[in-house]
C-alpha positions as CSV (number, residue, x, y, z in Angstrom):
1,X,-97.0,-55.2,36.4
2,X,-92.7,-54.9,36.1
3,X,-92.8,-55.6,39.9
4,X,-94.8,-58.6,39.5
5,X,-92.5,-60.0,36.4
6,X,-89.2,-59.5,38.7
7,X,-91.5,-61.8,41.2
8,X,-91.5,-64.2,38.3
9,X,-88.5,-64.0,37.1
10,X,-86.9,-64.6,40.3
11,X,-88.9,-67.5,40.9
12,X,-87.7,-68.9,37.5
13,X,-84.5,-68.6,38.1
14,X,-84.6,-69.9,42.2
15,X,-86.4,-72.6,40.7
16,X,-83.2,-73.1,37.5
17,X,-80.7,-72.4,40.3
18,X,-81.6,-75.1,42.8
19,X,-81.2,-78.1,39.9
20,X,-78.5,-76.3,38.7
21,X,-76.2,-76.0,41.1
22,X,-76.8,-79.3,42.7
23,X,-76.2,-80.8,39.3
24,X,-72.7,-79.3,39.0
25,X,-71.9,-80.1,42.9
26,X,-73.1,-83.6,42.8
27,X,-71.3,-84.0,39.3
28,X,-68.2,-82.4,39.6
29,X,-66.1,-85.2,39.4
30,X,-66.7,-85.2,35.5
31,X,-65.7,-82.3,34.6
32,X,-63.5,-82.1,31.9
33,X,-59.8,-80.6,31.7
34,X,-60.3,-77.7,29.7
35,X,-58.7,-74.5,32.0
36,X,-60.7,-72.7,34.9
37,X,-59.2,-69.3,33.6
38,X,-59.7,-69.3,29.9
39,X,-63.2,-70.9,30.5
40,X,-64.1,-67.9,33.1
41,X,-62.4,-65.4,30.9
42,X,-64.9,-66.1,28.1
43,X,-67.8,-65.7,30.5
44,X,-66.5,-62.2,31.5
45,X,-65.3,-61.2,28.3
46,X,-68.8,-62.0,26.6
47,X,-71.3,-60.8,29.1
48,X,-69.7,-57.5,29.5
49,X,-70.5,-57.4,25.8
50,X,-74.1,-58.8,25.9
51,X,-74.8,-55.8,28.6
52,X,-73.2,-53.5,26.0
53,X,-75.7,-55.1,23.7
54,X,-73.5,-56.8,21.8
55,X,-75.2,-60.2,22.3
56,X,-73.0,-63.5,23.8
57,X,-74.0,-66.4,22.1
58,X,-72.1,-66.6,19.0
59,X,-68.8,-64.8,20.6
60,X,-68.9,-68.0,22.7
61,X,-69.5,-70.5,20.2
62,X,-66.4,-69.6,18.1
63,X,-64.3,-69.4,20.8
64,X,-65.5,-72.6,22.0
65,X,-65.1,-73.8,18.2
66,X,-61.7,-72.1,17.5
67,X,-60.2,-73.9,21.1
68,X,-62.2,-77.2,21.0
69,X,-63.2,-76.2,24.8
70,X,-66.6,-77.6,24.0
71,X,-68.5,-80.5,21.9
72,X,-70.2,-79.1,19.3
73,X,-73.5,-81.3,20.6
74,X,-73.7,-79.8,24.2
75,X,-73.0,-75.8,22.8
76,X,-76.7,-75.2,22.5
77,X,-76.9,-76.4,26.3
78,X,-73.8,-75.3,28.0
79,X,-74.4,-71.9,26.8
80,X,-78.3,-71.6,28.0
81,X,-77.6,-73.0,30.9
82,X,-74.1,-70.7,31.7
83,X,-75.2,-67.8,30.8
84,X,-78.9,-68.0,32.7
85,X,-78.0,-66.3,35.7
86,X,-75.8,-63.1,34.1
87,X,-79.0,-63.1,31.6
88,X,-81.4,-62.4,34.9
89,X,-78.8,-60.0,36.2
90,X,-78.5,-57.8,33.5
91,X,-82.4,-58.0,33.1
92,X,-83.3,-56.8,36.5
93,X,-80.4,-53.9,35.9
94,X,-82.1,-52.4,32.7
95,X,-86.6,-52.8,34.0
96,X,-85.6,-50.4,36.9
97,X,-82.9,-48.2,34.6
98,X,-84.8,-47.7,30.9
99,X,-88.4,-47.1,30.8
100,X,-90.6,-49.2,28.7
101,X,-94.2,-50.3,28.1
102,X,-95.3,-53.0,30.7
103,X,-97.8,-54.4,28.8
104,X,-95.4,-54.9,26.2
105,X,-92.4,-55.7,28.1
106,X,-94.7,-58.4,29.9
107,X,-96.0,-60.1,26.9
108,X,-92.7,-60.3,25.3
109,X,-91.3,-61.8,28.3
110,X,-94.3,-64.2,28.8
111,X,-93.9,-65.5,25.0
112,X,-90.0,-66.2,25.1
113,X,-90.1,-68.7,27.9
114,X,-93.0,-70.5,26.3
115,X,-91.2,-71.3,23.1
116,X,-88.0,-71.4,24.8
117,X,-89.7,-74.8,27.2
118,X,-90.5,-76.4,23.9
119,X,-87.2,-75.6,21.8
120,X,-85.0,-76.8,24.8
121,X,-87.0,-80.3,25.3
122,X,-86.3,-80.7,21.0
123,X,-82.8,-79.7,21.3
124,X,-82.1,-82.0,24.0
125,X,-82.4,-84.6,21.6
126,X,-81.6,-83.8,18.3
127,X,-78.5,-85.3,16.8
128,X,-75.3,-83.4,16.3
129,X,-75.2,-82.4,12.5
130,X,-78.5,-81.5,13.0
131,X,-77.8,-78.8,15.8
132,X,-74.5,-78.1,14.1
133,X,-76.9,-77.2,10.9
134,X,-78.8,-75.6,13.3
135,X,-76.6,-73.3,14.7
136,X,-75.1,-72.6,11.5
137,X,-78.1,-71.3,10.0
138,X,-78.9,-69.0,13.3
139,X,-75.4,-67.4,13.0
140,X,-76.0,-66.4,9.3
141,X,-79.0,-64.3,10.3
142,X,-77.8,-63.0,12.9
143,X,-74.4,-61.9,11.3
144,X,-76.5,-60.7,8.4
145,X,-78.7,-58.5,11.2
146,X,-75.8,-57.1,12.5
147,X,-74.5,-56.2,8.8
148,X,-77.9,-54.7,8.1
149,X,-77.6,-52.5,10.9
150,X,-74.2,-51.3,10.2
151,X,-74.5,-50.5,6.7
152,X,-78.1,-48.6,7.5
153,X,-80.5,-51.0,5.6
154,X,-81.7,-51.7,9.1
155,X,-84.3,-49.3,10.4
156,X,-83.2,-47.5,13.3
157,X,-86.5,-47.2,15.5
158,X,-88.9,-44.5,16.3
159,X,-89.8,-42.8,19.7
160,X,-92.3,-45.1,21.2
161,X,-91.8,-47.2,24.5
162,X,-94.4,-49.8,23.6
163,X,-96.6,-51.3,21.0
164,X,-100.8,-52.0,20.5
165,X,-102.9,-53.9,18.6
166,X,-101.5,-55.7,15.6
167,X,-98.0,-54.7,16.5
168,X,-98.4,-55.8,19.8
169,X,-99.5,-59.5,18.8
170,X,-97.0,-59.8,16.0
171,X,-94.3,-59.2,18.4
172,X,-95.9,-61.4,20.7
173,X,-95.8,-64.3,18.1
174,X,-92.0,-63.6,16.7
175,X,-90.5,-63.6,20.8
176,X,-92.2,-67.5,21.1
177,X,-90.5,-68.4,17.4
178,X,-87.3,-67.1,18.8
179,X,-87.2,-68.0,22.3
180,X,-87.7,-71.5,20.7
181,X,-84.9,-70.8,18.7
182,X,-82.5,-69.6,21.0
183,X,-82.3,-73.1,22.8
184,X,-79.9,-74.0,19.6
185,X,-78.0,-71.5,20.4
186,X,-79.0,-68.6,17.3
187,X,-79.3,-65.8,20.6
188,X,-82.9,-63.4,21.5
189,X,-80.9,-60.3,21.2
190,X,-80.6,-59.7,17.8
191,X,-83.5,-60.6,16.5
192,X,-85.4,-58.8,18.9
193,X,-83.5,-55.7,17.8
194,X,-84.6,-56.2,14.9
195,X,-88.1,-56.7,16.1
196,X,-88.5,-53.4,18.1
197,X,-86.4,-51.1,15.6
198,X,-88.6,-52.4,12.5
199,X,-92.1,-51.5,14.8
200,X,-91.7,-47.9,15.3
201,X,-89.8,-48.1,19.4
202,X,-87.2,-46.3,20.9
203,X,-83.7,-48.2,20.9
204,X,-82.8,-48.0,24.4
205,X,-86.4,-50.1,25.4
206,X,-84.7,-53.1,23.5
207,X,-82.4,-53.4,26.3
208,X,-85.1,-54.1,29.0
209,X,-87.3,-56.0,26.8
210,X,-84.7,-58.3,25.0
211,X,-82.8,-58.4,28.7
212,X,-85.9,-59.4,30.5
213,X,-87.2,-61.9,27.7
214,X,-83.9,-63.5,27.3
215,X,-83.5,-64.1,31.3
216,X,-87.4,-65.2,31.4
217,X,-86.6,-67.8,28.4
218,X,-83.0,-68.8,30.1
219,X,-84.4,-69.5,33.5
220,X,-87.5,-71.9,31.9
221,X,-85.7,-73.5,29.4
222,X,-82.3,-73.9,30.2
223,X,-83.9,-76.4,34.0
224,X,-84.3,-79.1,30.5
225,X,-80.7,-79.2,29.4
226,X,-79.8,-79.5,33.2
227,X,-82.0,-82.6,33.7
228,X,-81.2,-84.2,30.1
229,X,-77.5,-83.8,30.8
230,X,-77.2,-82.0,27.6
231,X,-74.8,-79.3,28.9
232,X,-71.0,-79.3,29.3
233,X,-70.7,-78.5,33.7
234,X,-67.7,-77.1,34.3
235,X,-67.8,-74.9,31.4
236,X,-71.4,-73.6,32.1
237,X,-70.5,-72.8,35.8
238,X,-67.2,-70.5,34.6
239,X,-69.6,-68.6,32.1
240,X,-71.9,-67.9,35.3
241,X,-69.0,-66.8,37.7
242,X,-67.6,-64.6,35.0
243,X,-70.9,-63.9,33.2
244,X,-71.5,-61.8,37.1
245,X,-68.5,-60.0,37.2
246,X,-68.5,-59.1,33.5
247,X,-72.0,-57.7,33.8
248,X,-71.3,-55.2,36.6
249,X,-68.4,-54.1,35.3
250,X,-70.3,-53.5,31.9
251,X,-73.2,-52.1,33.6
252,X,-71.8,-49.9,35.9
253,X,-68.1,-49.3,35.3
254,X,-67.4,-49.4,31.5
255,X,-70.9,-47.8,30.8
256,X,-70.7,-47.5,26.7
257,X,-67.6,-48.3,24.7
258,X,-67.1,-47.0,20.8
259,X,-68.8,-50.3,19.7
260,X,-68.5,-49.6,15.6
261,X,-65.7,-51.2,14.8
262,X,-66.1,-53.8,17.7
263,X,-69.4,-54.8,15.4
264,X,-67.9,-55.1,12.2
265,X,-65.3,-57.4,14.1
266,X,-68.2,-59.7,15.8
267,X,-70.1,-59.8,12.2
268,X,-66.8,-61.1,10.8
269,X,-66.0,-63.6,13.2
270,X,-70.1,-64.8,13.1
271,X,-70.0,-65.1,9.7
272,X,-67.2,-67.3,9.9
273,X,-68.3,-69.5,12.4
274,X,-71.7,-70.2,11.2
275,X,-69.4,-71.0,7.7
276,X,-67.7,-73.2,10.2
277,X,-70.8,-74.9,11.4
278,X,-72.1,-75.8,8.0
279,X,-68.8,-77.7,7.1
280,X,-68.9,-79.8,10.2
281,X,-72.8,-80.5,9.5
282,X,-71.7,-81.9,6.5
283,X,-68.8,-83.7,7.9
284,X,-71.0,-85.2,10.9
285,X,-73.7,-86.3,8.3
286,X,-71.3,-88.1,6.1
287,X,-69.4,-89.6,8.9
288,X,-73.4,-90.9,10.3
289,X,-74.2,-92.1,6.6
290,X,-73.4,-95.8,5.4
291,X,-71.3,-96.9,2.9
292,X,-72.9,-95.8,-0.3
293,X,-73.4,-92.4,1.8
294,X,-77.6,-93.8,2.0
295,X,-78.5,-93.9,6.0
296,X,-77.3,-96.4,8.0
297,X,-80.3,-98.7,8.6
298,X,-81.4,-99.2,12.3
């Protein structure tokens, strides 16, 4: 059953690559002027930490906040679409190196995509306070996740490697709601941390399982943000050349780092940017608004 979802998966992302890298080649003369190595540098820097476990998403969208390398409307999009093909990589590292459930790890990875296809077409469109309100209110959970697991109020997990019955269709029904989710950019892994320590498994199989998911989700949803042009090019295409590199040399160089105070300093800077992201909502609505502050009419 794991053999037949690396069958799938690499389908998916064959499938993602071909529009996605014909995009970029056929499009290149737009890209914007924002700097090759500080562009490539955040690709490295936070996919060596998502293969640490660390997550990637909201690293990346306070750097690209903090140096205005991106528009806030094309974030959810540039980082799908960047980060799809480090995603698969570190995926098809962790099925072969952690064991897990396949029954589990299948309908987990099965679910993700199919909310992620639906969240991506939404987000496409939506307007920009809306995904700035969005991603504002996905950062606070997910800081707050991170909080709760380093001050303990988080539970820690049990022993199994896979879950049955109710379990098994309540996790089922969470990975859809967040793999719709994480086409605004809120991110699979925490969440599903949370998921699979709450239900009684073993931490290490929420590497495989949130890995796997995340790439399954990545490769379906992230072909929609290619074909509605709702991704920044050049930017997504120095995530995936560093995104590579910075996932083998997590994976099989660096290994495990002392990541405590390396959390408390990711929560902080989460926190901050989803604080961040509220304000400009509020800013973009107002500036959309009409005179009185009523709705423009159409």
């Amino acid at each position: 059953m794991a053999f037949m979802l690396k069958i799938v998966l690499g389908l998916f992302t064959t499938f993602f690559g071909f529009f996605y890298i014909r995009d970029v080649i056929r499009k290149r003369m737009t890209f914007s002027d924002k700097p090759w190595p500080a562009l490539t540098g955040t690709g490295f820097l936070t996919n060596m930490l998502d293969t640490l476990g660390i997550g990637s998403f909201a690293q990346q969208t306070a750097i690209f906040k903090f140096f205005k390398l991106v528009d806030d409307r094309v974030i959810p999009g540039t980082m799908n679409v960047g980060n799809t093909i480090p995603t698969v990589t570190q995926a098809f590292i962790f099925m072969t190196a952690v064991k897990v459930d396949p029954v589990t790890l299948v309908a987990m990875s099965v679910a993700a995509p199919a909310g992620a296809v639906l969240g991506a077409g939404v987000v496409a469109r939506m307007e920009r306070f809306k995904i700035q309100l969005g991603m504002g209110i996905g950062l606070l959970v997910v800081a707050l996740i991170f909080l709760a697991g380093q001050l303990d109020l988080m539970p820690i997990g049990g022993e199994a490697i896979g879950l049955t019955g109710w379990k098994l269709v309540l996790v089922t029904v969470l990975s859809f709601v967040f793999g719709a989710l994480q086409t605004i950019g809120i991110g699979f892994y925490a969440p599903c941390m949370a998921m699979v320590y709450a239900l009684g498994m073993h931490p290490l199989t929420a590497f495989p399982i949130m890995m796997t998911a995340t790439a399954m989700l990545m490769a379906a949803g992230s072909t929609r943000f290619v074909t509605a042009e709702a991704y920044d090019r050049k930017t997504a295409i120095c995530l995936t050349l560093g995104g590579i590199i910075g996932v083998f040399v997590a994976a099989f160089i660096v290994k495990s780092l002392p990541l405590t105070v390396l959390k408390w300093v990711v929560s902080g800077v989460v926190l901050y940017t989803s604080v961040w992201m509220f304000l400009c909502a509020a800013q973009s609505r107002k500036c959309a608004a009409g005179p009185l502050g009523k709705e423009p009419i159409a």
